[in-house]
N, C-alpha and C positions, 0 to 999 in steps of 0.2 A: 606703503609698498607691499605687496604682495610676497607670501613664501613659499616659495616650492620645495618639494623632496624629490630628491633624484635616486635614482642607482646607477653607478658606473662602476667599470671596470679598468684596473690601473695598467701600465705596462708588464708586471708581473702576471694579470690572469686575474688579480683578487678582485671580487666585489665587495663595493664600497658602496655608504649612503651617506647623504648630507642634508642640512637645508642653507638655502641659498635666498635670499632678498633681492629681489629683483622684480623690472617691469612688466615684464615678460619672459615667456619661454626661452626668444632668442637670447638674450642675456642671460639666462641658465646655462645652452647651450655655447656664450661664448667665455664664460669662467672656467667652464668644463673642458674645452679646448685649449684655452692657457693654462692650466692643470696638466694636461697632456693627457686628459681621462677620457676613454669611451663611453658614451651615455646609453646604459638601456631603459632607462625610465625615466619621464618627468610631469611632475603631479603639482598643482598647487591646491597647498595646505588646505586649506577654507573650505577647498571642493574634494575631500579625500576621500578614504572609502570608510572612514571609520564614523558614519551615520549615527546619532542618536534615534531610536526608532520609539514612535511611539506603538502600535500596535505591532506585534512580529507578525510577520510571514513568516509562512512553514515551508520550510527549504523540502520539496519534493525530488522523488527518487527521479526524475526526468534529469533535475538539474544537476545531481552530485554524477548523473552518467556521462552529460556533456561536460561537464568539468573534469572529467576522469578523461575522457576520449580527448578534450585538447590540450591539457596536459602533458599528458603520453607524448602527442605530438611534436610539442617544441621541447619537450626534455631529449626526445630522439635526435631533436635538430641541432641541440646544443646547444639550447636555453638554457642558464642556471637557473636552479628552482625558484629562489628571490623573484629576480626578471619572470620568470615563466608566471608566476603565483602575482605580481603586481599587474601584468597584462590582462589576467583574466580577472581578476580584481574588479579593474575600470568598466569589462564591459559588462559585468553581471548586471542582468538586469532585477534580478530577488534582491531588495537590499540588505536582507537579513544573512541571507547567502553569501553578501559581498563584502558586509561586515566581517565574517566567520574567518574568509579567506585574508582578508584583511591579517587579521589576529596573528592566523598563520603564517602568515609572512612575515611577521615581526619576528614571530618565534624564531621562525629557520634562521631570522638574518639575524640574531643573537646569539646565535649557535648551536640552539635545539635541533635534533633530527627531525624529518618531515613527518614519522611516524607519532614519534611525540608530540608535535604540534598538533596533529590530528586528534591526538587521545586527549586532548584539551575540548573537544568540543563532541563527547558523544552521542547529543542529539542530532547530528548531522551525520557524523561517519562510525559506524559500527563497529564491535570487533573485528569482525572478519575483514572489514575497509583496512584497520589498524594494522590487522596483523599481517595480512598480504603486501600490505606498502613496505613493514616492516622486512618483510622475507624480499622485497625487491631491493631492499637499501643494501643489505645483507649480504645479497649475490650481484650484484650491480646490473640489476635486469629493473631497474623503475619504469622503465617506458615499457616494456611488455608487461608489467603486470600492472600498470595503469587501463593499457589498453585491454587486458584481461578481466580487469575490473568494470570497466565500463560495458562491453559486453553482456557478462553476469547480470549488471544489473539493470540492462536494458533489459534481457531477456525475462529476468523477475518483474521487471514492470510492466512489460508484453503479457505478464500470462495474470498478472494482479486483473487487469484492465480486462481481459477474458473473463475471469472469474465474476467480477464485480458487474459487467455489462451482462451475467448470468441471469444477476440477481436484482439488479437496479430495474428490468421492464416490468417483469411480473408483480414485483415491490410497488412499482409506482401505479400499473394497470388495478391492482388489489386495492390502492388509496383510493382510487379513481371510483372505481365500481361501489364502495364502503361510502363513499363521498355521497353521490348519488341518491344511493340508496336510503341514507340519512336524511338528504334533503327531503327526497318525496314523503317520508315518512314523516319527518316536523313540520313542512311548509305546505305541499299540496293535500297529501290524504286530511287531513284537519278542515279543511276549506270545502268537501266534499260532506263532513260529519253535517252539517245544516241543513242542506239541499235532502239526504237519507231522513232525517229528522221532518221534515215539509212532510216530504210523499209519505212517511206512514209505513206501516204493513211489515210483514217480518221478512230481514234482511239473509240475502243467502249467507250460507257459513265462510267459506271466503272471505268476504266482506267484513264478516265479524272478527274475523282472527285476524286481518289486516288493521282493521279500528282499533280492537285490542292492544298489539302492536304497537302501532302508532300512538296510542294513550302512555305506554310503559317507557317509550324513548324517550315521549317529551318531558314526561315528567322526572325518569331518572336520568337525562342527560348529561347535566351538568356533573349528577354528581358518578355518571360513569364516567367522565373527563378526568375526574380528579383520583377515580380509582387507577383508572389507567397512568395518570402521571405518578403516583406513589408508588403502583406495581414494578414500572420501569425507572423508578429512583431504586429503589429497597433490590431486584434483580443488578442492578447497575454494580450495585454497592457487595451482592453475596459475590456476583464473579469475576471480583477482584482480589476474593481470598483465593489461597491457596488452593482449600475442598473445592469452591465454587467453579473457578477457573476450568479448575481440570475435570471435573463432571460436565460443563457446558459445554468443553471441548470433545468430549468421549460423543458428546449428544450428537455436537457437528454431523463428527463422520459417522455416525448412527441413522442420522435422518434420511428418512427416503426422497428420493428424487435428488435433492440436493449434497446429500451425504456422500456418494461416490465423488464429486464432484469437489470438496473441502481433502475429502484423500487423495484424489490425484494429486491435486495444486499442490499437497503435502511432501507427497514422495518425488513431484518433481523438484521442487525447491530444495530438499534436504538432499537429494543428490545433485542436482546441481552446484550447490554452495559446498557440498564435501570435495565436489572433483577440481573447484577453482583454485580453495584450497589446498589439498593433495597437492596438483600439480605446480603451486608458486612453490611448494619445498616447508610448507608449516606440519610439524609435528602431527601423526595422526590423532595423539588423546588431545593435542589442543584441539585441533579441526576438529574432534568431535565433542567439544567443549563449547566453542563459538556456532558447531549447526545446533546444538542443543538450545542454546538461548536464540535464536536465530529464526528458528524452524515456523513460530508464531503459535506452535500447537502443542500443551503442557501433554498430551498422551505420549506423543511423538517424541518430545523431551525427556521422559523417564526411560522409554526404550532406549534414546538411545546414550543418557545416562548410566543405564545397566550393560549396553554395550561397551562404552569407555570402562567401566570395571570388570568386565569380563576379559577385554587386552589386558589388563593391567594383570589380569589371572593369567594369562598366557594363551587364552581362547583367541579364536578368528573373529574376526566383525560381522560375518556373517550369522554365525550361530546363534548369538543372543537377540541380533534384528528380526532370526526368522521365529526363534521361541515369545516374542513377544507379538506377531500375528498383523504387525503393525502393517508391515513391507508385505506385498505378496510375492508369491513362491517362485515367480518368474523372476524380479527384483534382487529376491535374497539367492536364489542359483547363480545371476550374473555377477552379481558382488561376489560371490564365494569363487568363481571362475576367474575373478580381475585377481581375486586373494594369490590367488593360486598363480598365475601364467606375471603376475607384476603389472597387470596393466587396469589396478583397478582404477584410473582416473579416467581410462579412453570407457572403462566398461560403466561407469556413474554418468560420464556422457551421453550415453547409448543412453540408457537408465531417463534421464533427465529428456531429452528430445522424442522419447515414447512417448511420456506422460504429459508432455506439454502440446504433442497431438492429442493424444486421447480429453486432455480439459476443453482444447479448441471445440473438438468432436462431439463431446459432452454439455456444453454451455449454448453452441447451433440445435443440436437436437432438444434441449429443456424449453427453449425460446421456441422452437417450433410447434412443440406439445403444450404448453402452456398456453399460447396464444390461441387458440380458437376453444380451450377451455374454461378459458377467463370470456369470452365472448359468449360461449354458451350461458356459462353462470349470468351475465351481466343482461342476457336476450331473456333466461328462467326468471331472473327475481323483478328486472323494472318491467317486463311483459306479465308476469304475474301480480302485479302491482297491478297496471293498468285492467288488467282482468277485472280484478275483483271489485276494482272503481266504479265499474260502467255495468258491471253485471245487473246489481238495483236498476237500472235506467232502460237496458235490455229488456230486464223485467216488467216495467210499467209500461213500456212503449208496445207489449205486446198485448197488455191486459186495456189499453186503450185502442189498439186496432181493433180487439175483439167488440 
């Protein structure tokens, strides 16, 4: 016989869990009714949520937003978090994700706060996740700052998705072009070396520096494969030190074309994640404790590391973000503006919806210049290829008209 786990609610209001042995559902449902219980849940056991997984899925920022947005929603209706947290539970369709929530709901109905149960699983929900739920339990706003949560982090995943769709066409047009280029040089230039070798006579320069070429790839091929896999293990490995980390990062926003584009995404995210916080009611040196590990950018991190110690001196937050070069001057004016007038959470809003036009702005125009650059490049080296192939052939064909 089959076991369910239920939750209900007693005549006093309390929720309850049990398990119950039965054939089914409705005999769940009619113990629960001679009890004189309300049922908001029922589960059997075998089919729960607590999955043994053999490879995890990676719980994506999509999912902890729609979890947050319907959360929100049945806590505002009057869900207990239990009930709330086993509903979305069942339908998660991430099983790693549904396990996670799973956990958590054990936690709460043991008597952990929701906040705490979160902090049980940091690969999924972040500081700032933690500490914003936390300031919700605190003031008893969990449904708005659920649903303030979930916003946030649509919008960071709106503007990731920009960023990345920047850099994913050109990245993959450049494999493409690189791809190519490789072939014609180990598979067809090689097959043409015979046919030059037949006809004889001295071949134009061109042709020679292509042959060349083509001698130096096939023979060092392999072992430029394996330089390049060591280059990209030994890199892997320096920028995840400390020095490494934060010089690749300095490099990011350094680089041309792309480097404006790694700062915007920067300054929009770290005011955006300061103003969600500000305004759920988290202490300013926390908040800027959690944007600092947060931010994804170790520059970005010691500025504004230097700025939580410069509050701590009795400075503005303004004055150290703007001595540090990081923020620009338009940026560190508005923050010093919201300092001043109290409203710097509406004014890192402002802040945050500039630069998340200007990345959109930024990532349409890189795609548009890049693309018929990369076409140019890909029309100069395989047409110059084909050149230099048929140049020999040009050449014979005219010395036997003559």
């Amino acid at each position: 016989m089959p076991t369910y786990k239920y939750t209900a609610k007693n005549k006093e209001g309390k929720t309850i869990a049990g398990n119950v042995n039965t054939a089914n559902k409705e005999g769940v449902l009619e113990i629960l009714r001679e009890e004189e219980l309300i049922p908001i849940s029922i589960q059997e056991a075998k089919k729960g949520i607590h999955i043994s997984i053999g490879g995890k899925k990676k719980v994506k920022l999509d999912d902890v937003a729609i979890f947050s947005r319907q959360l929100a929603a049945m806590v505002e209706s009057g869900i207990p978090a239990v009930g709330a947290l086993d509903a979305l539970a069942q339908q998660m369709e991430n099983k790693t994700f549904q396990e996670i929530i799973g956990k958590v709901r054990d936690d709460v109905e043991t008597g952990s706060s929701f906040s705490q149960a979160l902090s049980k699983h940091p690969s999924v929900f972040s500081s700032l996740y933690i500490n914003m739920v936390k300031a919700g339990e605190t003031s008893g706003k969990l449904d708005e700052i659920l649903a303030r949560l979930a916003t946030y982090l649509e919008k960071i995943n709106s503007l990731q998705r920009k960023v990345k769709s920047s850099l994913v066409y050109p990245t993959v047009v450049v494999f493409i072009a690189i791809s190519i280029t490789t072939f014609l040089l180990v598979k067809v230039v090689p097959t043409f070396r015979g046919i030059f070798d037949v006809l004889g006579g001295e071949l134009p320069l061109p042709t020679v520096i292509l042959l060349a070429v083509s001698d130096f790839v096939r023979h060092y091929f392999l072992l430029g494969i394996v330089g390049l896999i060591l280059f990209v293990f030994l890199f892997s490995r320096y920028i995840k030190t400390v020095r490494g980390r934060y010089q690749f990062d300095a490099f990011l926003l350094k680089m041309p074309i792309f480097g404006p584009i790694f700062r915007k995404f920067s300054i929009a995210k770290f005011s955006r994640t300061l103003s969600s916080l500000v305004r759920s009611g988290v202490p300013i040196l926390v908040s800027l404790d959690i944007v600092g590990k947060t931010c994804g950018n170790r520059v970005l991190e010691k500025a504004i590391e230097q700025a939580a110690k410069a509050i701590k001196d009795g400075k503005s937050i303004a004055e150290p973000l703007g001595e540090s070069k990081i923020l620009p001057p338009m940026a560190v004016r508005m923050i010093s503006v919201g300092e001043q007038t109290g409203e710097l959470e509406k004014m890192l809003i402002k802040i945050a919806d500039f630069y998340d036009e200007q990345v959109e702005a930024a990532a349409s125009s890189l795609i548009s210049i890049i693309e018929p650059v990369i076409i140019l490049f890909l029309g100069v080296v395989i047409g110059g290829i084909v050149l230099a192939i048929f140049m020999p052939i040009f050449k014979l064909t005219e010395l036997v008209g003559r």
